[in-house]
N, C-alpha and C positions, 0 to 999 in steps of 0.2 A: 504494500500500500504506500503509494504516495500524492503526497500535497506540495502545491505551489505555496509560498510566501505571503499569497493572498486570499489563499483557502484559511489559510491559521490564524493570518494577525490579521487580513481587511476587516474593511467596516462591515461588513456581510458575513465575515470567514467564522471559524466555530470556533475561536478563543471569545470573541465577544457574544456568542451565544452563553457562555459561560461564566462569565464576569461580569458582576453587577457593575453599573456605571464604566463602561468600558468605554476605553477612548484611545482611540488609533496611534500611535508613535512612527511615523515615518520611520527614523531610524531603527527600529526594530524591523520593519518591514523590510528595508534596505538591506539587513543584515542578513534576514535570513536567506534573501536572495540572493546574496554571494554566497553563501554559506553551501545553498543546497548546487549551485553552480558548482562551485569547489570540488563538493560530494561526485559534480557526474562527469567531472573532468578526471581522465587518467591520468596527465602528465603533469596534474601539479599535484604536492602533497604537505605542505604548512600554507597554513593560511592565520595571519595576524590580523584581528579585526578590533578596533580601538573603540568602545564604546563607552561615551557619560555616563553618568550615572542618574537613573530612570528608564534608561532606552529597554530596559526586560533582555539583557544578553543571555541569561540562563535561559530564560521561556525559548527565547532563541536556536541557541546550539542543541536545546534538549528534543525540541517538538521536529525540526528540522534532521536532526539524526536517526531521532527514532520511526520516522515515516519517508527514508530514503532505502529504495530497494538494493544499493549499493555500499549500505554499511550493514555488517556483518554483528551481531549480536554475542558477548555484551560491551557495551560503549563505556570504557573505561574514562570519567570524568577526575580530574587531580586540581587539587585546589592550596591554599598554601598555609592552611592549620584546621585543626580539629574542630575548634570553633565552628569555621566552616565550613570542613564535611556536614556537621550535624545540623546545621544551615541548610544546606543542602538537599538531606535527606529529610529533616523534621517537617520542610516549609514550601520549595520549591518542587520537588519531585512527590510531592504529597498532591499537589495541584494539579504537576504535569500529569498524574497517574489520572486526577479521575477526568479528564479529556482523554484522555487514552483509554479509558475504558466506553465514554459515550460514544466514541468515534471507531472501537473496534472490538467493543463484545468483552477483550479479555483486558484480566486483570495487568498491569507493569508490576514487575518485579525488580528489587533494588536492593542495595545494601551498599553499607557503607564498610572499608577493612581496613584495617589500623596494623601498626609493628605487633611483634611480638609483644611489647611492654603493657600494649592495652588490654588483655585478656589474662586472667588465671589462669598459672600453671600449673596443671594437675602434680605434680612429680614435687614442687615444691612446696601446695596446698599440702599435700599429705604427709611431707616431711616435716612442717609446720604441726601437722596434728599428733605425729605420732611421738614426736617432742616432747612429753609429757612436761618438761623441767621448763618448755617455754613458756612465758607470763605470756604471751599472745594466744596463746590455744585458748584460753580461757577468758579473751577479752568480748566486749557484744559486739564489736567489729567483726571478728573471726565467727562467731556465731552467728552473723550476716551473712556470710559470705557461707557460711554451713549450710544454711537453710538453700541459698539462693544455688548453689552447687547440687543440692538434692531435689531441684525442680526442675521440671524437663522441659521449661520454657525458657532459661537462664543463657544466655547467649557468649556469657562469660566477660564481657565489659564489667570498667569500672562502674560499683552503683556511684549514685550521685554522689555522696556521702560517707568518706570512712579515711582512717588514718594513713596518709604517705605511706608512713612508715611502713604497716601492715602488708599493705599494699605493695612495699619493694619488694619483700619477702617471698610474697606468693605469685610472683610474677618474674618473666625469665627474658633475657635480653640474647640476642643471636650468638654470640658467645660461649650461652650458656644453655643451650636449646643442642638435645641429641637427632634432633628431627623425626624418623621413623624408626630409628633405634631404641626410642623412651618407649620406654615400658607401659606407659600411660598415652603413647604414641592415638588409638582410638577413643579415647576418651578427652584430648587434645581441641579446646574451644577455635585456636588458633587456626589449626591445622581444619578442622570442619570445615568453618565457613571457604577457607581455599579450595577446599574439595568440591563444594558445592560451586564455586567460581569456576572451575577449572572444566566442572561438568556442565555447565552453559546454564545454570538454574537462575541466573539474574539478567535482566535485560541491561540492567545501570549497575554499575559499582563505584563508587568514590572513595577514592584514596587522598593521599594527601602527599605533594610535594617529595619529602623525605621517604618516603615508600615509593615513587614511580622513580629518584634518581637509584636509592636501592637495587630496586630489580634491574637497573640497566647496568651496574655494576655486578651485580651479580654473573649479568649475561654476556659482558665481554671482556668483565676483567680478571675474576674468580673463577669462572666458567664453571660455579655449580648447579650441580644439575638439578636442584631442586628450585626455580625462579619465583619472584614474587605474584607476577601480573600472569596471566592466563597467556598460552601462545596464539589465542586464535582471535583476540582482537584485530581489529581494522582500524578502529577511531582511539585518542588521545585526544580529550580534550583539556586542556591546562587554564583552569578559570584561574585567576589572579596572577596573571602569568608574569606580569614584574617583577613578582620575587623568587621566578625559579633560580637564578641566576644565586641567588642569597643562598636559597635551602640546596641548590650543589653546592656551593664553596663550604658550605657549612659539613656537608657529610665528608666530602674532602681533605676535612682539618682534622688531625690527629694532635695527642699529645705526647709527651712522655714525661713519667711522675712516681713518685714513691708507689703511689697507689696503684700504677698498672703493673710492677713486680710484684707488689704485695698478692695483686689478686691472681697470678700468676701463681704463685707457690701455692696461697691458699687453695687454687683448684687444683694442683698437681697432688697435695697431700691430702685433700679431699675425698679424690676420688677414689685412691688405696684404701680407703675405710670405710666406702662406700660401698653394699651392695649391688651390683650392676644391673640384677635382673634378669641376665643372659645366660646363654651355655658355659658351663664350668668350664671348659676346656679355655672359651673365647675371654672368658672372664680372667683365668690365669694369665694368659697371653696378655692382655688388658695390662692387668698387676703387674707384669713383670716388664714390661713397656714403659710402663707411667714410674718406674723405681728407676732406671736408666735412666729417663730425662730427669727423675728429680737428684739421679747423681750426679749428672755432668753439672744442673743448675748450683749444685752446693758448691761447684768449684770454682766458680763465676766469680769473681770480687766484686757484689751486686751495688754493696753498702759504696764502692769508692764509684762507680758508674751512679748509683743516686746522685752523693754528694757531689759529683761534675756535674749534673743535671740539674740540681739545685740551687748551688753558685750561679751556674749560666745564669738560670731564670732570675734569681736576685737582680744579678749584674744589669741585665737587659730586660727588666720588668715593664711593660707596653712601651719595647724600643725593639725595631727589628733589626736583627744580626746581620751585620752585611761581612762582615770577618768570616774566614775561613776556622769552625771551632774544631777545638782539637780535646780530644776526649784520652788520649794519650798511647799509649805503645799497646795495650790492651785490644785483643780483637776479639767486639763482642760480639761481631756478626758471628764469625765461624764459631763461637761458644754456642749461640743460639741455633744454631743451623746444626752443629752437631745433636742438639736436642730433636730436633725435627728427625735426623736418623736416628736415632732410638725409639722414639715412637711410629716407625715405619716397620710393621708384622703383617704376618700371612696368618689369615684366620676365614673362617667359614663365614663371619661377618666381614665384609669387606669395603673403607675401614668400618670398625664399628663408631657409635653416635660419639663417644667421648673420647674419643682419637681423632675424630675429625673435629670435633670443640676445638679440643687444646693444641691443634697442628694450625687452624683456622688463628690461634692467639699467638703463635708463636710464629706466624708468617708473617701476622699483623704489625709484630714490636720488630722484628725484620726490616720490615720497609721502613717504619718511622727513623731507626736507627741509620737507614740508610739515607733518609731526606737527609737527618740532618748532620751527616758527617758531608754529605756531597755538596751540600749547601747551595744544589743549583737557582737558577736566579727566577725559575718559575716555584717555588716554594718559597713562602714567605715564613722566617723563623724568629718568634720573636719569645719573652719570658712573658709569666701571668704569676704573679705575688697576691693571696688572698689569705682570707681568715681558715681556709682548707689548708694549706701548702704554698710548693711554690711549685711551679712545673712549666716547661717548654712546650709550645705550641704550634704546628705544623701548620700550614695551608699553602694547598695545590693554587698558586692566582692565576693561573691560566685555564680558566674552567672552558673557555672556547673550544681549545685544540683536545680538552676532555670529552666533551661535549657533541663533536663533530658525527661520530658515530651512530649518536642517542637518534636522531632522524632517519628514519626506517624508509628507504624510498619505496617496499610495498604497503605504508600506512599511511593513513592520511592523520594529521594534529591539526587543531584548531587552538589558538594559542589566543582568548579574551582577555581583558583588563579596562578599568578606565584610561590609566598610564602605559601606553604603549611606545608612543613616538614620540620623538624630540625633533622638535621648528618640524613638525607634521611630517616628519620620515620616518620609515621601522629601521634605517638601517644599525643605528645604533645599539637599540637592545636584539635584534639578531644576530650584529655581529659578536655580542656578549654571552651571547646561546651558542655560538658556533652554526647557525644557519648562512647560506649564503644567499642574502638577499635580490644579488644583480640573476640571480636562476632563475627560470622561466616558471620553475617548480614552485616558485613562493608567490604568494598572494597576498593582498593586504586591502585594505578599509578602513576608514576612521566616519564613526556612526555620531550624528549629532542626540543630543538628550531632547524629549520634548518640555525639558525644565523652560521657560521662558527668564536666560539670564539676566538679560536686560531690565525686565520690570522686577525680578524678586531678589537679586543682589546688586550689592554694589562692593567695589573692592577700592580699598585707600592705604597710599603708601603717604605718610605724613613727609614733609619735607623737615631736615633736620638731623633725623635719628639714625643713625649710623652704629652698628657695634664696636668699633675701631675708637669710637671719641671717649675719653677718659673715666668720662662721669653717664656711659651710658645704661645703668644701672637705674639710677636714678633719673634719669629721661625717661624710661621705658617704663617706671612706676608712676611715673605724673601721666605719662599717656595713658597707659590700662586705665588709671581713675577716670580722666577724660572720658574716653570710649564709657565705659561700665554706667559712668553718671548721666551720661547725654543720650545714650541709644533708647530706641523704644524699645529694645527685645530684653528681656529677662534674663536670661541666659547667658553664658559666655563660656565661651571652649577658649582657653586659654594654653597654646601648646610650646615650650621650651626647647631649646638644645641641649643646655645645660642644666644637670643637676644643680649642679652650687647655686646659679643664677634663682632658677626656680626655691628653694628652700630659703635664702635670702630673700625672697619677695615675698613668699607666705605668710609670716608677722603681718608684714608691712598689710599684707590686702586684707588678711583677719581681721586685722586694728580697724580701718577703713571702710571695709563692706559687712564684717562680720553679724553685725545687729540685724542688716537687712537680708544677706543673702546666706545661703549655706554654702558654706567653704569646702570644698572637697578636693583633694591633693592625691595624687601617685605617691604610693609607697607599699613597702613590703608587707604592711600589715593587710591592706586590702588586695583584691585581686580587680582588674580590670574588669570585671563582669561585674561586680558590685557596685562597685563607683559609677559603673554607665546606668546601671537601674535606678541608684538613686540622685541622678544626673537629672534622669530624666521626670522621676516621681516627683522631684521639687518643685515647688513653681518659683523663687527665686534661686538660681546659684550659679556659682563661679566653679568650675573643676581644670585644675591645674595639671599639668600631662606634659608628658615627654612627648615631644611630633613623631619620632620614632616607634612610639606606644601608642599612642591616641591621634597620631594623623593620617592612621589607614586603618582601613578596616571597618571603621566606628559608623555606625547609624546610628543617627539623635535624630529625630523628624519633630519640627515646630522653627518657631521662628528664633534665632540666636546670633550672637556674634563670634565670629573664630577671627580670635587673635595670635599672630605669631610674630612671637619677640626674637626673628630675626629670619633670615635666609637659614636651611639647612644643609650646610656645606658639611663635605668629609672632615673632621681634624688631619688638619695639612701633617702632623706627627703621628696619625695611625698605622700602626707597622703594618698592617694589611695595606693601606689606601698607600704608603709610599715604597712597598713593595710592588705593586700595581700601578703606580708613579712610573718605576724605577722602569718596569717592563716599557711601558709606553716610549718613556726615552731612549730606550737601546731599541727601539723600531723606526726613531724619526719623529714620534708622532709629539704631540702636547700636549703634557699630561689633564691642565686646565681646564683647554677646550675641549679636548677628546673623551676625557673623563667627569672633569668635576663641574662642570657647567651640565652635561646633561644628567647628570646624578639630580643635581638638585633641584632640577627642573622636571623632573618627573615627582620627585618627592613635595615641590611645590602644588603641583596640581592634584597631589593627592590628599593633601593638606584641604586646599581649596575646596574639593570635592565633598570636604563634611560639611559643605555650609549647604546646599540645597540637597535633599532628600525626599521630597514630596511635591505636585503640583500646589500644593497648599502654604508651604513653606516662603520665608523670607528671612534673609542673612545682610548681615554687615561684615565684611572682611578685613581686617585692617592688617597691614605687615610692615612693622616696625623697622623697616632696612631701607634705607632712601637706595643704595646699592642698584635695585632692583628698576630705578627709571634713570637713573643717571650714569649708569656703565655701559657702554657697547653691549656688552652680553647679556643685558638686561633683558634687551629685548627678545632673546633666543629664547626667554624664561615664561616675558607674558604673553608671548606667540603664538602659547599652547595651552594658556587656561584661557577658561571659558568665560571668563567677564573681563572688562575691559578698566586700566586704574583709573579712577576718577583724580 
């Protein structure tokens, strides 16, 4: 079964059969029309469509895949956090289902699938229980988790409700996962739903960022043969796809630290006291495998490899190393490496689950050790000093040329966001994908919102206020008052760069507004989910936020002001950002324009992007950075949001 673009969204099509007060969006119309083109063209296969926020980009890619006779079932959808799956799944695909059910009899099938981390691990639940001497067996947590474990409707997700802690316990990371070797292997929450994936029982699946770069690691650089995503998908769609770019470099990054030896030895001496479950035989062989590596490990001089590891990071705490480090006459590779030959045996299990764990951790501290002796100039290495330790921090900055493979030319991707293009090009964040944008193969679109910007915001860069000027601390507290005192909206989303900055101003705006409005501030005590509920329950208040935190992502619908107390530039000293500097300059390129003018310009517009949220809605936008009309590259910046500075 298939529909046109104007069977779905026109004035006449059956989404407006469906939806009360329904009102037509050209640009979703628009969209879905290239979208379903995309779908019937063989020889292209990314398509980047840039749509505002209101255009229905979901209803979009969802309605349009699922009624193309040339996408192949199930349409794996990724998005760029959990939040968001379950967004996704609660709200959107709840909708999309029952039009897919007026319009063909049967039910959509969906689910949403998470790491390993988000599901109980039977193997560790029961090790948990039989624990007797643990205070958790007998906490109402665990007895949560009893009940809901003994119900055959229990899906194995986190409930809403229960201790972290608890929670790390009975829950297993890839690492620590024997896969078909665990003994609890059919009994496995994890492992189910993939089964059921794998056997086509969903039309939708939603994953998340950190799971779809996973399985392509999985698929071309590990080459294990168990993958994450299903092989017979066709379609990837990447909703919020600005920050794939973020969630690779993120999985990318390794560390090395007290803690990843510690947990080292802890699983090697573990697992010799561990029951295994298996054939006696396989089980010996096991034992006597896992005594070998933890003898060569004892001759290791772990303690003087730490303590180089931990000076470094001292030394170079958020400074990246551009020195050649020298860890000394010591060779920990072949130490380690020699451990990998002892755990290499011939058994009837072949390897078995916890030989493949601990070869998978001991290939792992392998390559780190080899970033960072090699110290090539696409790794960026820098130290991280905290209230945990100290430890060295690895990251791959060339996620492009990582990257390059991830585009599957028998698949087709559809890569949405409000922030796609920078001065109304994709080239930029494709080329930060590793897509090649001049290919015939690639497509693209930038979808207008049917938000009417003109009459429901307005956007003002005050003249004066600069970050750069001494006293701009105290500028930027006389202006908030300004704004806050003079506006008609109630409200004010108020987003920072800087912590200090923000936390110095707090006093100040509690003393000032605090009688009138509720003060609500980012911190460790609350979680962003709480503060946007009672953001929104107020009817006066001010909530203070990091742009980083609270300039994406965030729906607040009513009328408000978003203030940003400044441009959101990279720190020109972030060992990432001048490792990624550093790469740009040994190409030719600059690093400013190349890199940090379109960073922030995407980040601007995403900012901007909380102030309309509704046909009903009206915002005031103020951005404290004169910067932004008075620099050449200003204009590259307001090129691409969607009001105009007054």
């Amino acid at each position: 079964m298939q529909f046109s673009a104007e069977d779905l969204f026109g004035k006449n099509g059956y989404l407006s059969k469906q939806i009360d007060n329904f009102e037509i969006r050209k640009g979703q119309i628009k969209m879905a029309e290239d979208i379903i083109n995309f779908f019937n063209n063989d020889q292209e296969n990314v398509f980047m469509g840039e749509g505002e926020v209101g255009i229905g980009k979901s209803m979009a890619y969802l309605l349009t895949s699922l009624f193309n006779n040339n996408i192949r079932r199930p349409i794996i959808v990724s998005t760029s956090s959990i939040t968001l799956q379950n967004q996704l799944v609660n709200k959107d695909l709840k909708d999309v289902s029952e039009i897919y059910k007026d319009l063909t009899g049967s039910s959509l099938s969906y689910t949403s699938f998470k790491g390993r981390s988000n599901y109980v691990c039977m193997k560790k639940y029961f090790e948990v229980m039989y624990n007797k001497s643990s205070r958790d067996y007998n906490t109402e947590d665990f007895q949560k988790i009893t009940k809901l474990v003994g119900s055959r409707t229990y899906d194995g997700r986190k409930p809403g409700q229960i201790d972290n802690s608890l929670w790390n316990m009975i829950t297993a990371g890839s690492y620590e996962c024997p896969g078909s070797d665990c003994g609890n292997f059919f009994e496995c929450y994890y492992y189910k739903i993939k089964k059921n994936i794998n056997l086509g029982k969903y039309d939708v699946v939603v994953v998340n960022h950190s799971l779809a770069v996973a399985d392509y690691h999985i698929r071309t650089v590990t080459h294990d043969s168990v993958s994450i995503l299903p092989d017979s998908f066709d379609l990837l769609i990447l909703d919020e796809a600005h920050h794939f770019e973020e969630y690779a470099l993120g999985f990318f990054t390794k560390s090395l630290s007290k803690k990843v030896f510690d947990s080292l030895e802890r699983k090697l001496r573990k697992t010799l006291n561990d029951d295994l479950n298996i054939d006696k035989g396989d089980d010996l062989l096991i034992k006597q495998a896992f005594e070998n590596a933890l003898s060569v490990y004892e001759t290791i001089p772990i303690e003087r490899l730490i303590n180089k590891i931990e000076s470094l990071a001292r030394k170079y705490d958020d400074v990246l190393i551009e020195e050649e480090v020298d860890l000394g006459t010591y060779d920990w590779i072949d130490s380690f490496s020699s451990m990998l030959d002892k755990l290499t045996i011939k058994s009837s299990v072949s390897p078995p689950g916890e030989v493949k764990i601990m070869m998978r951790r001991i290939k792992d501290i392998i390559t780190r050790l080899k970033w960072l002796e090699s110290n090539e100039e696409s790794v960026a290495i820098r130290g991280e000093v905290s209230k945990y330790g100290a430890k060295i921090k690895l990251s791959k900055i060339n996620i492009a040329s990582i990257l390059t493979d991830f585009w599957d030319p028998d698949k087709k991707y559809v890569l949405t966001s409000a922030t796609l293009s920078f001065n109304k090009k994709f080239d930029y964040l494709a080329g930060r994908l590793g897509i090649d944008s001049s290919d015939s193969e690639f497509v693209s679109g930038i979808y207008e919102s049917s938000f009417d910007y003109k009459k429901q915001a307005k956007l003002m860069v005050p003249s004066g206020f600069c970050p750069k000027n001494k006293n701009f601390d105290e500028q930027l507290f006389e202006g908030i008052k300004g704004i806050v005192s003079s506006s008609p909206y109630e409200k004010t989303l108020l987003l920072f760069t800087s912590y200090r900055q923000m936390n110095e101003l707090k006093p100040k705006i509690e003393n000032e507004f605090g009688d009138e409005y509720e003060i609500l501030s980012q911190s460790n005590n609350f979680s962003k989910e709480y503060l946007l509920d009672k953001f929104r329950e107020s009817g006066k208040a001010i909530l203070l936020g990091q742009a980083a935190s609270f300039g994406t992502g965030v729906d607040i619908k009513g009328n408000k002001n978003i203030i940003l107390a400044k441009l959101n530039f990279d720190r020109p000293n972030d060992p990432l950002f001048k490792a990624q500097s550093n790469l740009l300059e040994s190409q030719g390129k600059n690093p400013f324009m190349d890199l940090s003018i379109p960073n922030v310009s995407i980040r601007t517009k995403q900012q901007v992007g909380r102030s309309i949220r509704s046909l009903d809605d009206n915002a005031l936008i103020v951005i404290f950075d004169d910067r932004l009309v008075k620099s050449r590259w200003g204009k590259l910046i307001t090129r691409s949001l969607p009001v105009e500075v007054k």
